[in-house]
Every structure is written in C-alpha cells, then in structure tokens.
Residue frames as a rotation matrix with the C-alpha (Angstrom) as fourth column:
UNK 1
-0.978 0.176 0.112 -160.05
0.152 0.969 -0.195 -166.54
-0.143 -0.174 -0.974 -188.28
UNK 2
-0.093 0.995 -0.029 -163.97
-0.895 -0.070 0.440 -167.09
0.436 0.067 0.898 -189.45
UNK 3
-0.713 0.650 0.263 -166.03
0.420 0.696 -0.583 -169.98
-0.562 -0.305 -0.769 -187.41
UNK 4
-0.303 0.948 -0.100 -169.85
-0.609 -0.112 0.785 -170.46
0.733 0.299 0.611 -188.70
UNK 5
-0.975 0.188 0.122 -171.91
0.080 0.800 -0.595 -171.76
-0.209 -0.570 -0.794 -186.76
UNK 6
-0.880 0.421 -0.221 -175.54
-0.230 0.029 0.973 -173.11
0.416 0.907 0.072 -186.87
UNK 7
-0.936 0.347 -0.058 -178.56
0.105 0.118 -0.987 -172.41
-0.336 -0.930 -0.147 -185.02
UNK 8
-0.313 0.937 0.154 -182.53
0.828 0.190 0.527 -172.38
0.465 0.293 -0.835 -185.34
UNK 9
-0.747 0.314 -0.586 -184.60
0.074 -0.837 -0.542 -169.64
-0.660 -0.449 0.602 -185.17
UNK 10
0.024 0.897 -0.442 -188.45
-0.793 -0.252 -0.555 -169.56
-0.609 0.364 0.705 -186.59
UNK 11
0.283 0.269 0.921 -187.96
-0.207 0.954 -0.216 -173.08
-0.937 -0.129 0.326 -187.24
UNK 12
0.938 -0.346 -0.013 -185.38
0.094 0.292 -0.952 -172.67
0.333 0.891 0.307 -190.32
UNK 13
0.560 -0.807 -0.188 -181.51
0.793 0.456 0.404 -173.06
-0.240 -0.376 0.895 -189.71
UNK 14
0.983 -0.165 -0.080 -179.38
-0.183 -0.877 -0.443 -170.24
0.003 0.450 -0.893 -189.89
UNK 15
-0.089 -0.994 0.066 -175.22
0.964 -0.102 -0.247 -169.81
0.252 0.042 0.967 -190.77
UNK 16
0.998 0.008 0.066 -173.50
0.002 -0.996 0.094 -167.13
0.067 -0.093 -0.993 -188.90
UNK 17
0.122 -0.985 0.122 -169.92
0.463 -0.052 -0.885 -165.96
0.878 0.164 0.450 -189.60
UNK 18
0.891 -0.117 -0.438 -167.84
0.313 -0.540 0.781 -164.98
-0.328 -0.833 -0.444 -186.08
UNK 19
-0.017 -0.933 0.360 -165.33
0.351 -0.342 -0.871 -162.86
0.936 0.112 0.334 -187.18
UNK 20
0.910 0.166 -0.380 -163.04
0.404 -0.565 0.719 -161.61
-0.095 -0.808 -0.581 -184.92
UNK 21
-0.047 -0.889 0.456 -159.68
0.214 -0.455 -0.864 -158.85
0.976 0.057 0.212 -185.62
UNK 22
-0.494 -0.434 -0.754 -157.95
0.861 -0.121 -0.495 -157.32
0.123 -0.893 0.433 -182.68
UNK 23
-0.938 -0.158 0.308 -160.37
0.066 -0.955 -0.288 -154.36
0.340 -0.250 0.907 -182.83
UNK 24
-0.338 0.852 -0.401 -163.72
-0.941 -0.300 0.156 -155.61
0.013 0.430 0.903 -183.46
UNK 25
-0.680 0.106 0.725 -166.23
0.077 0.994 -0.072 -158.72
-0.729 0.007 -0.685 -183.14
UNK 26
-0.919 0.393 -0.034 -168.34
-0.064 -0.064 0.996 -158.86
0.390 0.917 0.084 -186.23
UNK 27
-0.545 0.721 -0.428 -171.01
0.627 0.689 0.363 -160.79
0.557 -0.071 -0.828 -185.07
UNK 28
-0.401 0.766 0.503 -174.22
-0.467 -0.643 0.607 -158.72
0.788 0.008 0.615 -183.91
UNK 29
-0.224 0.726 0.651 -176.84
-0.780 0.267 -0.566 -160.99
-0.584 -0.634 0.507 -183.00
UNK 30
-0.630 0.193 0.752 -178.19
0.173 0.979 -0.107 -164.59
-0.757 0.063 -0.650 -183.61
UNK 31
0.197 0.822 0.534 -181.24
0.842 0.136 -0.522 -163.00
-0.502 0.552 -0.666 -185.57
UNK 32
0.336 -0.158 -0.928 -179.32
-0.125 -0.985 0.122 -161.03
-0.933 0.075 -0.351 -187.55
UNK 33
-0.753 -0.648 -0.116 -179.02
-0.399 0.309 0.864 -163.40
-0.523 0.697 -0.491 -190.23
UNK 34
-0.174 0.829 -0.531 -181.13
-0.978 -0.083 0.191 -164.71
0.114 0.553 0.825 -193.20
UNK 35
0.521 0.551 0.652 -182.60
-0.681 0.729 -0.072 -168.25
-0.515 -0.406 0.755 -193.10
UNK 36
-0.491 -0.685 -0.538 -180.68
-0.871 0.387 0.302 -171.23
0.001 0.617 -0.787 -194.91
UNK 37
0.817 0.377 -0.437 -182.21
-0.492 0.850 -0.186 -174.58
0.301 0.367 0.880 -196.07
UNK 38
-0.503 -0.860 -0.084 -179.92
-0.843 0.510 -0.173 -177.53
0.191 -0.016 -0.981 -194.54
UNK 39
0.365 0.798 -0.479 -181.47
-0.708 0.572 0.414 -180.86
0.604 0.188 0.774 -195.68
UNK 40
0.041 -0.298 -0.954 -181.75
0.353 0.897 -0.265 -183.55
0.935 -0.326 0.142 -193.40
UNK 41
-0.979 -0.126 0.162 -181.85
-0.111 -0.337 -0.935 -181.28
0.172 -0.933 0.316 -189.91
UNK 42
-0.293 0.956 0.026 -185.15
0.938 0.282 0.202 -181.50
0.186 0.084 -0.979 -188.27
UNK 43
-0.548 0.246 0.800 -187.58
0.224 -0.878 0.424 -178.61
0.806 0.411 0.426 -188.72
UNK 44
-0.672 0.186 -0.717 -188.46
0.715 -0.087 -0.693 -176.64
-0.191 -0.979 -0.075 -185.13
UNK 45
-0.392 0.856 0.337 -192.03
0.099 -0.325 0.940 -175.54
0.915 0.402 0.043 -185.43
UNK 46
-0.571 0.333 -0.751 -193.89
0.809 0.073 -0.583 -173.54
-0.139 -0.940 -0.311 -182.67
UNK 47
0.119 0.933 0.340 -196.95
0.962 -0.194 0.194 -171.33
0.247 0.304 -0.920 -182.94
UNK 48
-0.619 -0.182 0.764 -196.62
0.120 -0.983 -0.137 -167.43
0.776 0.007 0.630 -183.10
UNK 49
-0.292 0.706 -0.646 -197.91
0.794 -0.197 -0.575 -166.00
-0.533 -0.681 -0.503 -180.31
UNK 50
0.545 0.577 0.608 -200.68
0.802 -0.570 -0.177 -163.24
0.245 0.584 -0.774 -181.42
UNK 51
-0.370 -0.290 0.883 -199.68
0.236 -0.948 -0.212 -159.09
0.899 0.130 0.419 -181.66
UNK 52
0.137 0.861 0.491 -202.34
-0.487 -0.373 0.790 -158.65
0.863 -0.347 0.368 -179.20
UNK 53
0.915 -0.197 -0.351 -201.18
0.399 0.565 0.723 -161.53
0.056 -0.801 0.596 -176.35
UNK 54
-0.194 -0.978 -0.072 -197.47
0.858 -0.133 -0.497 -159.90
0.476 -0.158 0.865 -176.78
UNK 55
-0.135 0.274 0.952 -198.83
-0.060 -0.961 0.268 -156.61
0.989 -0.021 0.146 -176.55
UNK 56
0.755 0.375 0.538 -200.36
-0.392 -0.399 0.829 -157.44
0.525 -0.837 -0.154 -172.99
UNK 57
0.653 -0.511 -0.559 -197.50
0.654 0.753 0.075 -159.32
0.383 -0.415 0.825 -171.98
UNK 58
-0.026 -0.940 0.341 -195.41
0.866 -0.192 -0.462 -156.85
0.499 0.283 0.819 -172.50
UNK 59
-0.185 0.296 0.937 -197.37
-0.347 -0.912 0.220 -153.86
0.919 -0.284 0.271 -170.66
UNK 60
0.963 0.137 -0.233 -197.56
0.129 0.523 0.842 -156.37
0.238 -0.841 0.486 -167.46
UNK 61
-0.080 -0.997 -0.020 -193.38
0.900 -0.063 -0.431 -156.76
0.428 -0.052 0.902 -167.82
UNK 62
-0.186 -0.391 0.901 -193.07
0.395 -0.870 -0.296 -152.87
0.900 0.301 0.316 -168.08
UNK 63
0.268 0.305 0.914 -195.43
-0.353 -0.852 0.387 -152.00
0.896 -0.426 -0.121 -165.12
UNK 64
0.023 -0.444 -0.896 -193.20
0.629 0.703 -0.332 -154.12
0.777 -0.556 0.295 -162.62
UNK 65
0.801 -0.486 0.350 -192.24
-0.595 -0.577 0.560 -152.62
-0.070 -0.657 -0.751 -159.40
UNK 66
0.463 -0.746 -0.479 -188.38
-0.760 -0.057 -0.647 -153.02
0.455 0.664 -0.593 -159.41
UNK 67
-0.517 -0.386 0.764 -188.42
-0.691 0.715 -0.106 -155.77
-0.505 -0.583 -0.636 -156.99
UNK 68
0.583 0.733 0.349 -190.95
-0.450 0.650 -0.613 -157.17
-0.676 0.200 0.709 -158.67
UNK 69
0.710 -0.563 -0.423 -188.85
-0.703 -0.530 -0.474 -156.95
0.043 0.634 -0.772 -161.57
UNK 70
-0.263 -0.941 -0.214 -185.81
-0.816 0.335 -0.471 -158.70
0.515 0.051 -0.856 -159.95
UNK 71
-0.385 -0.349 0.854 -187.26
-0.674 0.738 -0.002 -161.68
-0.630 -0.577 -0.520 -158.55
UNK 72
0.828 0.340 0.446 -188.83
0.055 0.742 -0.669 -163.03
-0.558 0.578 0.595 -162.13
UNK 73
0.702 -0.593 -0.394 -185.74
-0.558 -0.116 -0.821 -161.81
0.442 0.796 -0.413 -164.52
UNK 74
0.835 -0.238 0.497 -183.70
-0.165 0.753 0.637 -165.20
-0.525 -0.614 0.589 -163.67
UNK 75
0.274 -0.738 0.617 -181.88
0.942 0.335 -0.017 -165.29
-0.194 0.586 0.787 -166.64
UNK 76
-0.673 -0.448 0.589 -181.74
0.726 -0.551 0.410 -161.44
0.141 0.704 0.696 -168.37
UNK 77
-0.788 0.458 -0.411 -183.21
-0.081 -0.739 -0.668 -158.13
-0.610 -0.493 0.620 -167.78
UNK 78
-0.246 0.743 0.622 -186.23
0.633 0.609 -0.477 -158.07
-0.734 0.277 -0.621 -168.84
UNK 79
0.548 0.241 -0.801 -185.71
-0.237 -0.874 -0.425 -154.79
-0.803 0.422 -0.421 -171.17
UNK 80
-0.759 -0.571 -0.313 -183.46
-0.589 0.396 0.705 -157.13
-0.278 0.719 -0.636 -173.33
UNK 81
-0.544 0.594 0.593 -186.56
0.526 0.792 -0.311 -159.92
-0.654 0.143 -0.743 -172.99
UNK 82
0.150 0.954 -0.261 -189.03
0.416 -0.300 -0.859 -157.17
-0.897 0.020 -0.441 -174.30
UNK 83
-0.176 -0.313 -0.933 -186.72
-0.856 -0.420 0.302 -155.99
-0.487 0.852 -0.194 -177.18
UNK 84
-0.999 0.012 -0.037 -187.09
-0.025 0.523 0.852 -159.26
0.030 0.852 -0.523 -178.77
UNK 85
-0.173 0.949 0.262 -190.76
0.791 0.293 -0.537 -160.04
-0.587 0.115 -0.802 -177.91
UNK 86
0.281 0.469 -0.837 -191.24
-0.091 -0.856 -0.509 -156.51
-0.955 0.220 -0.198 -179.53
UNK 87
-0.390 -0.227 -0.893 -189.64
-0.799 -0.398 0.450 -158.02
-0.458 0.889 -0.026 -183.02
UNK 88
0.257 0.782 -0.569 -192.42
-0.940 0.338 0.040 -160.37
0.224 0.524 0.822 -182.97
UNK 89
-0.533 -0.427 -0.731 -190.14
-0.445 0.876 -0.188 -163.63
0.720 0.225 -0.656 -181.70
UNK 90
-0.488 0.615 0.620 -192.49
-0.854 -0.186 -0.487 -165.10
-0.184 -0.766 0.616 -179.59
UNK 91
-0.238 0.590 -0.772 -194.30
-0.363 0.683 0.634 -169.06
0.901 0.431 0.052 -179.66
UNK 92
0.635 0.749 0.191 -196.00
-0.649 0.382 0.658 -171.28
0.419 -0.542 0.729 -178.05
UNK 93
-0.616 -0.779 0.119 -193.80
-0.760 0.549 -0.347 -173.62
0.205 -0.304 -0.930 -176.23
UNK 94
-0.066 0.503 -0.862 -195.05
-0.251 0.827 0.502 -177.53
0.966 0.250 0.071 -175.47
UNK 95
-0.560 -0.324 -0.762 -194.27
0.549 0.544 -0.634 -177.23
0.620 -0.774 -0.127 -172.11
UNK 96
0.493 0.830 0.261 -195.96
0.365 -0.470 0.804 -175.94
0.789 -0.301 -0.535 -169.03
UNK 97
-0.288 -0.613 0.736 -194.82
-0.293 -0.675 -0.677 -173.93
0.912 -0.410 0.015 -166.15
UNK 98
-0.988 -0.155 -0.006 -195.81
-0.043 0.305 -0.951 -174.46
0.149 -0.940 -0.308 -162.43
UNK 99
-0.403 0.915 -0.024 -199.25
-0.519 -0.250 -0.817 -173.14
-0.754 -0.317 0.576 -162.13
UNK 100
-0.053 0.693 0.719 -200.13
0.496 0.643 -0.583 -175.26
-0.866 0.327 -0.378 -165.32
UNK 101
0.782 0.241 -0.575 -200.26
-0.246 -0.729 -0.639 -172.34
-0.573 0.641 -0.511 -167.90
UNK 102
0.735 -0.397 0.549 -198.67
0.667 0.568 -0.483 -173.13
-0.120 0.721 0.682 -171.20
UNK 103
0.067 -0.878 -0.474 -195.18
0.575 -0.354 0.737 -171.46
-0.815 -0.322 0.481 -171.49
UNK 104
0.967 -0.227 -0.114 -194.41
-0.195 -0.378 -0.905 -169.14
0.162 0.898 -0.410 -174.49
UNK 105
0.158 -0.984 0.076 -190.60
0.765 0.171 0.621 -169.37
-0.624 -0.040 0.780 -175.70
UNK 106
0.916 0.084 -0.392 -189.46
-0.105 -0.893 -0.437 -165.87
-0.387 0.441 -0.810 -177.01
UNK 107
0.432 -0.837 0.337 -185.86
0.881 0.312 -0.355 -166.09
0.192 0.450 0.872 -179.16
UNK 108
0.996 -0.081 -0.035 -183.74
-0.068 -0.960 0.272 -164.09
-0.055 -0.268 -0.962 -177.36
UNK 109
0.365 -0.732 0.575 -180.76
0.800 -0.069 -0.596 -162.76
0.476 0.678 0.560 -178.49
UNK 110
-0.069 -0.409 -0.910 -178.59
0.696 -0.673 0.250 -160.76
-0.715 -0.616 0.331 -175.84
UNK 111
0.917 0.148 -0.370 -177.81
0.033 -0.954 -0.299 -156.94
-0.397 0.262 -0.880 -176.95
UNK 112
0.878 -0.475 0.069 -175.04
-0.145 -0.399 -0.905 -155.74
0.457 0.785 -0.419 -179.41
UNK 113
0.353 -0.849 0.394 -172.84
-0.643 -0.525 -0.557 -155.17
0.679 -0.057 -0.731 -177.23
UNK 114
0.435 -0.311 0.845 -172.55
-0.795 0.308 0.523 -158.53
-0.423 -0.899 -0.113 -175.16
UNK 115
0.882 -0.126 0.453 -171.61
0.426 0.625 -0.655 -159.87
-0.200 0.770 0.605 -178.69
UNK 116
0.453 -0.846 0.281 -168.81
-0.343 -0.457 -0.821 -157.02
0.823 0.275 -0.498 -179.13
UNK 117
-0.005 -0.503 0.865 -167.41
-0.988 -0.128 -0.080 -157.99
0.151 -0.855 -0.496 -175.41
UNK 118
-0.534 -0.641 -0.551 -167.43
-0.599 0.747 -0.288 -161.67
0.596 0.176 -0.783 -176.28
UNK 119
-0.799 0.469 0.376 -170.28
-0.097 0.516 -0.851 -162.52
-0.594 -0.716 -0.367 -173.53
UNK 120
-0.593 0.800 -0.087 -173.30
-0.705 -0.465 0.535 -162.70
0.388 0.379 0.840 -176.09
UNK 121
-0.726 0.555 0.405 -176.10
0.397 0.820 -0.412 -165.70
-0.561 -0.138 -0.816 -175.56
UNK 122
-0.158 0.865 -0.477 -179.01
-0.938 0.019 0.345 -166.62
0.307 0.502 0.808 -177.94
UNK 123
-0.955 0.007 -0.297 -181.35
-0.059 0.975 0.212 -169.03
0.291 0.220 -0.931 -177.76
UNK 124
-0.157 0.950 0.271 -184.89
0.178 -0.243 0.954 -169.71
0.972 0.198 -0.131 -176.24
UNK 125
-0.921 -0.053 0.385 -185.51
-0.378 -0.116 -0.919 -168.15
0.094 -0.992 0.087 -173.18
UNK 126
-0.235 0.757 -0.610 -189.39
0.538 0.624 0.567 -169.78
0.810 -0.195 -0.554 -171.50
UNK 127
-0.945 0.024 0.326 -191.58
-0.207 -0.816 -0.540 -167.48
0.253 -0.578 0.776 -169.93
UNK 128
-0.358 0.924 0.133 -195.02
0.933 0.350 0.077 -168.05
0.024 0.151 -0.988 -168.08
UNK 129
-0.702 0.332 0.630 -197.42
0.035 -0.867 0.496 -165.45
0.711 0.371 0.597 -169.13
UNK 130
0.417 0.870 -0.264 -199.02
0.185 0.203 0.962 -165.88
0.890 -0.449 -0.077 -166.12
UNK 131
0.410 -0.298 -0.862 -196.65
0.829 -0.272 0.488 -165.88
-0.380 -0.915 0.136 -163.29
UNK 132
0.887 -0.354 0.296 -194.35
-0.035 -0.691 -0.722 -163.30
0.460 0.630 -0.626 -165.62
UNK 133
0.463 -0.759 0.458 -191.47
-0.286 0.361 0.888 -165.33
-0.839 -0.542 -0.050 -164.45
UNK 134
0.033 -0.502 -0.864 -188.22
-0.898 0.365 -0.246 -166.75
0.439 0.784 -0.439 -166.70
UNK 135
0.922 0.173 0.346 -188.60
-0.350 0.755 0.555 -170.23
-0.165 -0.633 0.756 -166.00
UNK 136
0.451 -0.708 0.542 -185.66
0.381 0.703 0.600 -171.78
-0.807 -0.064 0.587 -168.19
UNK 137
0.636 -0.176 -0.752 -183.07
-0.683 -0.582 -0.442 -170.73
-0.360 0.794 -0.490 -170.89
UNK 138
0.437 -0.015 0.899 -182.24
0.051 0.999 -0.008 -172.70
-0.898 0.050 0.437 -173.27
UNK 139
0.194 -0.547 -0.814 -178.94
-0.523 -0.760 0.385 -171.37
-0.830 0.351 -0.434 -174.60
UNK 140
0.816 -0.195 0.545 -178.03
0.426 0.840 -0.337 -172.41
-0.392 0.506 0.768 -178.34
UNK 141
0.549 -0.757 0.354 -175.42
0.528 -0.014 -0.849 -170.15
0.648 0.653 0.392 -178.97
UNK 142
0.995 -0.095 -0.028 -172.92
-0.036 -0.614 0.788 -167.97
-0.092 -0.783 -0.615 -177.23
UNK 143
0.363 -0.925 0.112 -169.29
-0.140 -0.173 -0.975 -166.02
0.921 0.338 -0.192 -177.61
C-alpha cells in the first residue's frame, strides 16, 4: 500500500510517499522531501530567524539544568527541538507568548525512528525565546 500525503514546510507544499511492508516503514521524516508547486493552495510565509538568534537560542536550551529542562519541553525533548533548529528551520511566528515576546515556530520533525515505530509527528512546534518554553504544537502530520 502507498498513501501521499501533503504538508507545508518553508512555505512550499510537499508530497510524501508512506510506504509500509511487514519489515520496514519507508518514510523518514516530513523534511525529507523536495518542494512541489500545487496551484491554488495558499502560500505559508514566515521570516527566517537569523544564524546568530538560533545560535543563542540554542546555547540557552543546552545549558538547562535537567529540571529546568523538564518543565519547558511540553511537547518533545528538547535534543529533538535543537536538531531541527540546527538545520536552519526556524521563523518568526505572528503570534505572541505570555510575557509578550514574539514566538518563533521551528519545523519539527520527530527522529527516524518514531517514523520506523509508526509514532512519528511533524509540524510546527512554537517556542518563546524568552521564557525557553514550548508553548503549542501544531501537529500537521503524523504515523
């Protein structure tokens, strides 16, 4: 059996194939496919965060203490959060968080292997770069 299905990511539509035999799930990851033109969808545009604003995000994340740690990662460890922010997915988001500080929305895209065991989830997770909390996820795909 093949399924496609059809999600956004860097504000162009993508087609992934989900194969699945009795030994093996094809499917990787959400951002493991090339982009696809599909006229007539609307086009999801959000601002790159800079190299330099990931960069400190991402050395704040790391130097948690491990409670710290577990009371912002709401949705997903945050060593899965930092593998994507580290392949550059990363915008601005329109929305704001508690304290007021504009959210960022990073495309995250669970690990290999929660795609081989049938539990993956992609989509945008919403982080404030201020509290260094997951506020909301905002799943668009999932096996």
């Amino acid at each position: 059996m093949c399924i496609f299905i059809i999600f956004a990511v860097h504000g162009k539509y993508i087609t992934a194939p989900i194969m699945k035999d009795n030994t093996t799930a094809k499917a990787t990851s959400a951002c493991d496919y090339e982009p696809v033109e599909f006229p007539g969808l609307p086009e999801i545009k959000l601002p790159a965060v800079s190299a330099d604003s990931i960069g400190l995000l991402t050395k704040s994340i790391e130097t948690m203490t491990t409670e710290e740690s577990q009371a912002t990662a709401k949705y997903f460890p945050w060593e899965d959060v930092l593998a994507c922010m580290k392949d550059g997915r990363v915008f601005y988001s329109e929305e704001k968080g508690d304290c007021g500080e504009r959210l960022i929305a990073v495309n995250f895209s669970s690990p290999r292997w929660t795609w081989e065991k049938l539990c993956g989830r992609s989509g945008l997770l919403y982080i404030c770069p201020v509290c260094k909390r997951q506020v909301k996820f905002d799943c668009r795909i999932m096996n």
